[in-house]
BALUMDO-529808 format. One record per residue: x, y, z of N, C-alpha, C in turn; residue in three letters. Coordinates in pm, whole numbers, plus 50000, padded with zeros to 5 digits. Layout:
! residues N
XYZXYZXYZALA;...
This chain:
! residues 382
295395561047337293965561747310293355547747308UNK;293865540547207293265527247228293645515747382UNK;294735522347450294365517247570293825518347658UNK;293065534047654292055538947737290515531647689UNK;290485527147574289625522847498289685507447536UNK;290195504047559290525486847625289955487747809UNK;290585501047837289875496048021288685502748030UNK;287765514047933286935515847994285865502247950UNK;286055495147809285445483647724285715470947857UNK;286675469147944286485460548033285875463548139UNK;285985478548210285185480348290283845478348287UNK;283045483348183281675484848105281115467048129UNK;282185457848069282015445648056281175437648211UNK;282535439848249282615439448436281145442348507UNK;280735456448450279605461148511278525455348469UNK;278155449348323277355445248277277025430248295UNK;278385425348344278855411848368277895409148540UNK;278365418248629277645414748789276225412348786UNK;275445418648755273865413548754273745402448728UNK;274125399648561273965384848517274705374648621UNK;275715376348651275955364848721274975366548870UNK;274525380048944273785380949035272795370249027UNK;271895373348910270605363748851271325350348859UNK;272335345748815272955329948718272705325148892UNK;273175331249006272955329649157272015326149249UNK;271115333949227269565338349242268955323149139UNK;269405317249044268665311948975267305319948925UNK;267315328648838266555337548803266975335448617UNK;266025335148569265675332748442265205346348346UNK;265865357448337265475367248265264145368648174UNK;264425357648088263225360448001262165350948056UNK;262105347648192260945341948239259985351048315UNK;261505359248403260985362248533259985380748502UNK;260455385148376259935400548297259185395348251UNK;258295388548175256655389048128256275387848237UNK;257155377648278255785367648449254925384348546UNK;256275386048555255795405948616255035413748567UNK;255225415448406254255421348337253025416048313UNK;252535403048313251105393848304250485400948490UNK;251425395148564251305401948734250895414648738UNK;251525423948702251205439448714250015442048621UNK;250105438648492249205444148422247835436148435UNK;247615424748447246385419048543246105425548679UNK;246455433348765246035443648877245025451548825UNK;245645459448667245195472648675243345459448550UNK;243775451648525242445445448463241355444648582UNK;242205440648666241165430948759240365443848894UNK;240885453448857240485463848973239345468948861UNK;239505467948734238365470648672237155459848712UNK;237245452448682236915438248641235935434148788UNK;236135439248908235825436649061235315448749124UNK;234725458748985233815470549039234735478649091UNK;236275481949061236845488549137237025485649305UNK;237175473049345237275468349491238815468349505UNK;238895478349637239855477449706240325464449767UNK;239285457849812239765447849873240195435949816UNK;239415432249706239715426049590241415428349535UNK;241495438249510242805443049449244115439049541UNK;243745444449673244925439749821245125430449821UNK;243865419649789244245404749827244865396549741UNK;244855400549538245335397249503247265398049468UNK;247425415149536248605418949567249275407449628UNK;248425403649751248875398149870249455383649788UNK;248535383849690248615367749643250125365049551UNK;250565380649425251385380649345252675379749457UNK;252905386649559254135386249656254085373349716UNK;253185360549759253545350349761253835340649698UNK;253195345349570253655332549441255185337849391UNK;255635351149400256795355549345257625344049459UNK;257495344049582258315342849674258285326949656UNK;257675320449675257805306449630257795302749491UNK;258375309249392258945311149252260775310449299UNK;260775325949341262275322149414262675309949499UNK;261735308049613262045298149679262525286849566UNK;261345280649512261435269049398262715267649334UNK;263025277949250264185283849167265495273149207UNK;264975277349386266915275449458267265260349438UNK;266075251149436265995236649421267245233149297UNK;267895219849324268335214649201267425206749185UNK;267675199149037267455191349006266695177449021UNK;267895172049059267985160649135267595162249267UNK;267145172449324266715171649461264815171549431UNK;264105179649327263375179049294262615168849232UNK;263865158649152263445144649137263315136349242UNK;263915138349359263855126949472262415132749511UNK;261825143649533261145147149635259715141949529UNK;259945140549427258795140149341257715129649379UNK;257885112249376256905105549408256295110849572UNK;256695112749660256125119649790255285133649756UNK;255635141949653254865152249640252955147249567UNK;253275134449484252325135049447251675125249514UNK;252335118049645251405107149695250805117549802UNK;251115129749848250715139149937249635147249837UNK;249615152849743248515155149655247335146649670UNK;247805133449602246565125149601245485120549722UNK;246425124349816246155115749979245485133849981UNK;245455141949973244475156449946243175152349908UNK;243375150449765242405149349667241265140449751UNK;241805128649816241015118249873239835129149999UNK;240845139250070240505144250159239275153350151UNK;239295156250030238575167049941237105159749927UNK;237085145349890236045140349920235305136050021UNK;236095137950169235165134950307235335148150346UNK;236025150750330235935166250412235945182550371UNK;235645182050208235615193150153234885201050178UNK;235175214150149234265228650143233665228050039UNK;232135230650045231855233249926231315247549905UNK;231325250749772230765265849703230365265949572UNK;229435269749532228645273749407228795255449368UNK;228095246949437227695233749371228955221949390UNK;230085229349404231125219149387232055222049531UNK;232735205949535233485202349650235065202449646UNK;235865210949650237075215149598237785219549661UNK;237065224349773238365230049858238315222150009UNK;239375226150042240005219050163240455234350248UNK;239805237850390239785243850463240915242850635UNK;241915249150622242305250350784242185259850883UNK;241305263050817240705272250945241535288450893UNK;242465290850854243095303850842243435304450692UNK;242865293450597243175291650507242665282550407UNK;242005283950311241015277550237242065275850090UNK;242555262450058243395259049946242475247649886UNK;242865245249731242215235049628243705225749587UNK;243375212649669244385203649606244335204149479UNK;243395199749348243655197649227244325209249154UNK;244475222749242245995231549208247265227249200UNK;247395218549315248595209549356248565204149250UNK;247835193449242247975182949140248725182648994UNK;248235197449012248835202748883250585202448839UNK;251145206648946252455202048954252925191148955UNK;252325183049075252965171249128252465158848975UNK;251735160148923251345148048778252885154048731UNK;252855161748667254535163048569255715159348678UNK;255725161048807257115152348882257165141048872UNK;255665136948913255545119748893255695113248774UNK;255315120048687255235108948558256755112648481UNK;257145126248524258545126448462259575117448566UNK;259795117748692260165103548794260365092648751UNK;258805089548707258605073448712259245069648553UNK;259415078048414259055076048311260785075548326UNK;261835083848356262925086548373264045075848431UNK;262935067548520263655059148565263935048248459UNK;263285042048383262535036848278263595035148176UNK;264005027248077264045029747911263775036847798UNK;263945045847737263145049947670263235045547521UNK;262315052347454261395050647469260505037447599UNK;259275043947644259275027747774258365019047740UNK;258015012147710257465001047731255924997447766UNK;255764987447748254324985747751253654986947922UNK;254544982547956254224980448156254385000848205UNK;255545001548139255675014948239254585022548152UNK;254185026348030252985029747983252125024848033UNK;251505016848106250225014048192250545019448305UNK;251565016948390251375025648480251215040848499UNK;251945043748420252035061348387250665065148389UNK;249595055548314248375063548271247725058948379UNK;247845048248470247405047348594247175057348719UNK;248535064548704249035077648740248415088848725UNK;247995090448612247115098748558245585099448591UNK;245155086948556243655086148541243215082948678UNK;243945080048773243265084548952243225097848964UNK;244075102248968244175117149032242915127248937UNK;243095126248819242145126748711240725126248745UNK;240605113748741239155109048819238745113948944UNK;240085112949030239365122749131238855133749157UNK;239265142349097238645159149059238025161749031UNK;237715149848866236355149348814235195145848932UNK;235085138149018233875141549103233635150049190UNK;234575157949186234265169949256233235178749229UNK;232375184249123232765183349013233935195248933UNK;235155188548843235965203848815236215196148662UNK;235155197248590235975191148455237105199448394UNK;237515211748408238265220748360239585214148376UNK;240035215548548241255209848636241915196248596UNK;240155188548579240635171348596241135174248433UNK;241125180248302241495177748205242795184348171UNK;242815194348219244365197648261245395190848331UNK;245065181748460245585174448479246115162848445UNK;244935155448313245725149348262246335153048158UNK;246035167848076246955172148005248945171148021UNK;248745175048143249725178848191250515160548230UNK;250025152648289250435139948256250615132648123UNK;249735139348051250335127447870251085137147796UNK;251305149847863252225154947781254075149447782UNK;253835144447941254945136347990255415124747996UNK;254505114547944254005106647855254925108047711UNK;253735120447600254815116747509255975124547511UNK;256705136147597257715135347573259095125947641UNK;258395115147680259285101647693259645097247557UNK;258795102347441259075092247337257845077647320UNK;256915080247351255965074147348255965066847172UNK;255655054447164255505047747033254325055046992UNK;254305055046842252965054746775251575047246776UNK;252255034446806251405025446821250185029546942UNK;250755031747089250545035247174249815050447174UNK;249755060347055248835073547076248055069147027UNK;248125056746912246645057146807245665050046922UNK;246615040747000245625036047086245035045947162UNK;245435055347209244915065147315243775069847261UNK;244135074647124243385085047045241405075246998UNK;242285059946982241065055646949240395052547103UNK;241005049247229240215044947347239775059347378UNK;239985069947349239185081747379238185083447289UNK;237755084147197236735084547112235805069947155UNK;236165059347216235255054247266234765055147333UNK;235335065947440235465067447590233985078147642UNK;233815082647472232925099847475231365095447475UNK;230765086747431229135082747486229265075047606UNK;230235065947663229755065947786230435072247919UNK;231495086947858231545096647963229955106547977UNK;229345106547846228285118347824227385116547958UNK;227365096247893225815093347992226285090948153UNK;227595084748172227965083348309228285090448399UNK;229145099648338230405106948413229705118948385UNK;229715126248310228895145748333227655148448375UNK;228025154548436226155163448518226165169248387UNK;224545168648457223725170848374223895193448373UNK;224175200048410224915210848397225855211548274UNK;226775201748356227675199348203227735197548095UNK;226635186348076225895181547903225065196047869UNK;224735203347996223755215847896224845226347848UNK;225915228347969226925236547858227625229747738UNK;227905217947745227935216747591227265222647464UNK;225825215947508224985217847419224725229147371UNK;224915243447515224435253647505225495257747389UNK;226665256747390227645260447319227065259947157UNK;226695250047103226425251746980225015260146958UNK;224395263747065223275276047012223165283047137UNK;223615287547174223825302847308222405307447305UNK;221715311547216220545319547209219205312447242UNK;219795291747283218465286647341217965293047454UNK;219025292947497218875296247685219455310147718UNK;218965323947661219765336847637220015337047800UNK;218705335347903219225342448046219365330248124UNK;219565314748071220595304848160221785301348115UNK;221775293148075223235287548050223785295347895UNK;223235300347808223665305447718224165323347811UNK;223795326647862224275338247906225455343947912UNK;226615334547987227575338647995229005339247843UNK;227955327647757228995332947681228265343147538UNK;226655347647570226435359547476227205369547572UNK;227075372447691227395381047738229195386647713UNK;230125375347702231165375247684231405377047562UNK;230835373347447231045377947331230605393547297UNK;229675399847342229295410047362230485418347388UNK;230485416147519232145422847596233245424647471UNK;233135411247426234625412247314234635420947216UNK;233395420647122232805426346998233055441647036UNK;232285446647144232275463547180233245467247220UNK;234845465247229235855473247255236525472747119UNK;236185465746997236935470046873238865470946926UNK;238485474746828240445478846811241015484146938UNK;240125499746961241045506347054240175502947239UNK;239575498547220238795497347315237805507447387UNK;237205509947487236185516347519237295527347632UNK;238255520747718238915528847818238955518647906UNK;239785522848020239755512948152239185519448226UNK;238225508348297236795512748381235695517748343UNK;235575520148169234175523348111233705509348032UNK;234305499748048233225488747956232145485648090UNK;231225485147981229645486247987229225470048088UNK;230175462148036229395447448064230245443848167UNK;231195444548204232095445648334231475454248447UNK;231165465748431231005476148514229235475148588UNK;228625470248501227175470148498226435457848507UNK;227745443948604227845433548622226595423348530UNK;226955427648362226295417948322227315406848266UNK;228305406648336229425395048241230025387648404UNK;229245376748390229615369148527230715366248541UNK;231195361748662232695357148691233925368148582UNK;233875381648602234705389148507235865393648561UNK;236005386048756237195383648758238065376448775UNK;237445359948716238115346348721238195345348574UNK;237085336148562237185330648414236975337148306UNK;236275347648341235845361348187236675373948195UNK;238195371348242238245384848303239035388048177UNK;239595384448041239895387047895239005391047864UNK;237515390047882236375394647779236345408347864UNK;236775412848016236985426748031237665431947942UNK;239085425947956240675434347920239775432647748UNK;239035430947683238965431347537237845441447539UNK;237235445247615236355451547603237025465547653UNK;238075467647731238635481347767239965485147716UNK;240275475547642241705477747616241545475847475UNK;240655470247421240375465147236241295452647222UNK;241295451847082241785444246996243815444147064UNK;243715450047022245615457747061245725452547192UNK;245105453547301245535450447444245345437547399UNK;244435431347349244745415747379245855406947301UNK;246005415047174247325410847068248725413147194UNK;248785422747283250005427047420249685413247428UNK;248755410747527248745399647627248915388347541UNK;248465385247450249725374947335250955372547335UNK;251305389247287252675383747265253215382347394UNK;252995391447537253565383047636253505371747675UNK;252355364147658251975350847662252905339647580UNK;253245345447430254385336647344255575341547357UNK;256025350447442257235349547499257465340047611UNK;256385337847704256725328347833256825312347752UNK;255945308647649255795297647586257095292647524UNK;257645307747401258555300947327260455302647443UNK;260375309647564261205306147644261045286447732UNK;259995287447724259805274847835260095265147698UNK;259985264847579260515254647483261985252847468UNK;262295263447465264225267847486264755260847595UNK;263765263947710264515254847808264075239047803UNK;263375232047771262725221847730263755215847673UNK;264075223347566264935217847458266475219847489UNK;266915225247573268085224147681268565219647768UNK;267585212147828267105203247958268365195747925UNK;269195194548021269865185748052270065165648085UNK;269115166748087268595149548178267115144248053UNK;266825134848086265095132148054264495134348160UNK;264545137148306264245142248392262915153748361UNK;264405163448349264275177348317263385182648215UNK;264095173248114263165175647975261665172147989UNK;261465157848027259995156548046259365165248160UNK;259805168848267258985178248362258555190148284UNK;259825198748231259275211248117259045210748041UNK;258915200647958258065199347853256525201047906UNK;256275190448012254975187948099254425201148147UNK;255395209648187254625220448266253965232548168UNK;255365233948068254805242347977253455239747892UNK;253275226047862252255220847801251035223447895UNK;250875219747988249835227048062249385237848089UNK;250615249648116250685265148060249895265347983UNK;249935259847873249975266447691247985258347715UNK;247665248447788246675241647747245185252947876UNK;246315251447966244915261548010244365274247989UNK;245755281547890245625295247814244335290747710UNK;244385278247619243715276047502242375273247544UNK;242315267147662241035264647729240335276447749UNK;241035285347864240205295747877239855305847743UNK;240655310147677240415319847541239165312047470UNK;239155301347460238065289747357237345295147434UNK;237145292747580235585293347628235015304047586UNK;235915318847664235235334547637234655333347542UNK;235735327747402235325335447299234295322547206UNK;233425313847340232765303847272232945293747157UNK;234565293747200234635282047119235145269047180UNK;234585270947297234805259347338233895256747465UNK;233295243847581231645246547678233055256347801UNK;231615264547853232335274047994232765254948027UNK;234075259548119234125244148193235275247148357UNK;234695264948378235565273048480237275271648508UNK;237945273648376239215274348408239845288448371UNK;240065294348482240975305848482241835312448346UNK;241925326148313243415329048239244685328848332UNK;245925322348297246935319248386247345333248417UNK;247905336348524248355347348609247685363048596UNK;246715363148551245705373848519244605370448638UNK;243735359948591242525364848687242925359248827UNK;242205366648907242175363649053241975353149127UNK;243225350349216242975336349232244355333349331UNK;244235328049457245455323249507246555311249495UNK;245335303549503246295283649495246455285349352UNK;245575289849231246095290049089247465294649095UNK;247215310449115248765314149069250015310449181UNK;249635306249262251015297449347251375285249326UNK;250185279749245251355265449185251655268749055UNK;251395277248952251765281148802252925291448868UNK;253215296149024254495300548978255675290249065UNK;255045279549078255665266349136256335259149017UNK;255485258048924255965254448801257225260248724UNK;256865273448735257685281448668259275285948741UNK;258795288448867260255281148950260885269048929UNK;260315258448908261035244648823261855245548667UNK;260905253448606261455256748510262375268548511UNK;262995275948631264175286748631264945274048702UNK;264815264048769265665254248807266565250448723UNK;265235247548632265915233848502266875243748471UNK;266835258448400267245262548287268395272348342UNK;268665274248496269825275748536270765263948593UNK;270385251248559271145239548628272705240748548UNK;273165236048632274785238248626275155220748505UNK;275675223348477275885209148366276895197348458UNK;276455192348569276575181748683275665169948679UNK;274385170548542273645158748635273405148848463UNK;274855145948390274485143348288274355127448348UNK;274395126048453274565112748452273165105048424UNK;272105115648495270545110448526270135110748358UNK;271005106048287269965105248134269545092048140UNK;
């Protein structure tokens, strides 16, 4: 008896054993790759609300989840160290974009952002988004750490072009994510103290003469509008009474999918980019958006696990970097909807509709099934 109890307990093993190592193969990250699907799938059934019920709308974003999956896998297969070599070229090809973006951009609704080939209309400062955490984890890696006063100037050198460049596009949303996503890599080099207070105080100097230099005048009114919405009910205060509206009327259980009022009856602009949570809260309630939480702090507190596993300073600073940007454009967009923070058009990550977004956030996230299936070969790069 108990030796029948021994081979079917190894067989069982065996069987349970092949997948996992299938995935360990695949470089596939379990607890990455099941929310990422569920944020994917369950943003379809939002966004077909959210786009008046458009077929076509819905196809194209299909079209979009099967290419970001596929260059997720692709990404995945990368090591390491091959991803570190390729890094300064990825972001001198970004930037040499960004430049392009300013003689030769497309423009739409006011701003110059995209870059057109004829069969295909992409936004470098998507790119960018990646390539800042290769570069500054690269350059910072090569370095001492904690680094130094020189490689800290350059790093933020690094930063504040590519940065600046976006910003005249105009995309204040992008350009601040972008450098999110650079000083997060920054401090997880180990950055001195000395060196944040400085940051912290050259930014607070930095804020009356970004107001008067650097922001349109658009921009200074969504600020402003932000602290009283009800100056300007049908301009610039609109979109976020309207979005609070949306939020307030689905309560707990929500209204249903495809009966909220302010989605359907297109009084909640952009409800399938940047407002498309003030749908899902308005049809799904309170409860659907606590879901999309906790799937949201499952992708977060996995990408810290691997962060904190990272093999190299490489590794560690890239996922630290990427996740931090994750986590910063989630906080961005939720602040805006829910007016607590100016509209400043940045997307919910892998929910609203959108191509170059969700193909470099699942560019990212392929780096991070890299890191966190790497084989323990590259202790040397510490």
């Amino acid at each position: 008896m108990s030796n029948e109890f021994a081979r079917v307990a190894e067989v069982s093993s065996r069987e349970l054993g092949a997948p996992v190592r299938l995935l360990r193969v695949l470089h596939i990250d379990l607890w990455l790759i099941v929310p990422l699907l569920m944020l994917s799938v369950g943003g379809l059934f939002v966004l077909y609300s959210a786009s008046g019920q458009s077929d076509v709308m819905l196809n194209a974003q299909m079209r979009n989840i099967m290419v970001a999956m596929t260059v997720l896998l692709i990404t995945a297969q990368f090591r390491v160290e091959t991803l570190r070599g390729v890094s300064p070229y990825i972001f001198a090809l970004a930037t040499l974009l960004l430049v392009a973006v300013a003689f030769f951009g497309v423009g739409a609704k006011g701003a110059q952002r995209w870059l057109s080939l004829g069969f295909i209309r992409f936004q470098p400062s998507e790119i960018m988004k990646v390539a800042m955490p290769l570069a500054l984890a690269w350059w910072l890696s090569k370095k001492a750490l904690p680094p130094d006063m020189r490689s800290v100037a350059v790093a933020f050198a690094m930063v504040a072009v590519p940065s600046g460049l976006i910003l005249q596009q105009p995309d204040l949303g992008t350009s601040l994510l972008v450098a999110t996503s650079g000083l997060a890599a920054i401090y997880m080099a180990g950055i001195q103290w000395r060196y944040i207070f400085s940051i912290v105080a050259l930014a607070l100097v930095s804020i009356w003469p970004a107001w008067v230099f650097v922001l349109k005048d658009y921009q200074k009114q969504r600020v402003l509008t932000l602290f009283n919405p009800e100056s300007d009910r049908l301009g610039a205060g609109w979109n976020i009474i309207q979005s609070k509206t949306a939020i307030g009327s689905g309560g707990w259980e929500g209204l249903g999918w495809t009966q909220g009022s302010q989605a359907q009856l297109d009084f909640l602009p952009e409800g399938h980019t940047d407002f498309i949570i003030a749908v899902l809260a308005e049809e799904f309630g309170f409860r659907g958006v606590l879901l999309l939480f906790l799937i949201y702090a499952v992708i977060l507190g996995r990408g810290l696990v691997i962060t904190w596993r990272a093999q190299s300073s490489f590794a560690r600073m890239l996922a630290g970097a990427l996740v931090a940007t994750f986590f910063f454009g989630l906080v961005v967009n939720l602040g805006m909807v829910s007016a607590l923070l100016p509209v400043v058009g940045v997307p919910l990550p892998m929910v609203s509709y959108g191509g170059t977004a969700m193909v470099s956030m699942m560019i990212a996230f392929g780096m991070l099934m890299a890191i966190s299936t790497e084989r323990p070969v590259t202790r040397a790069m510490r």
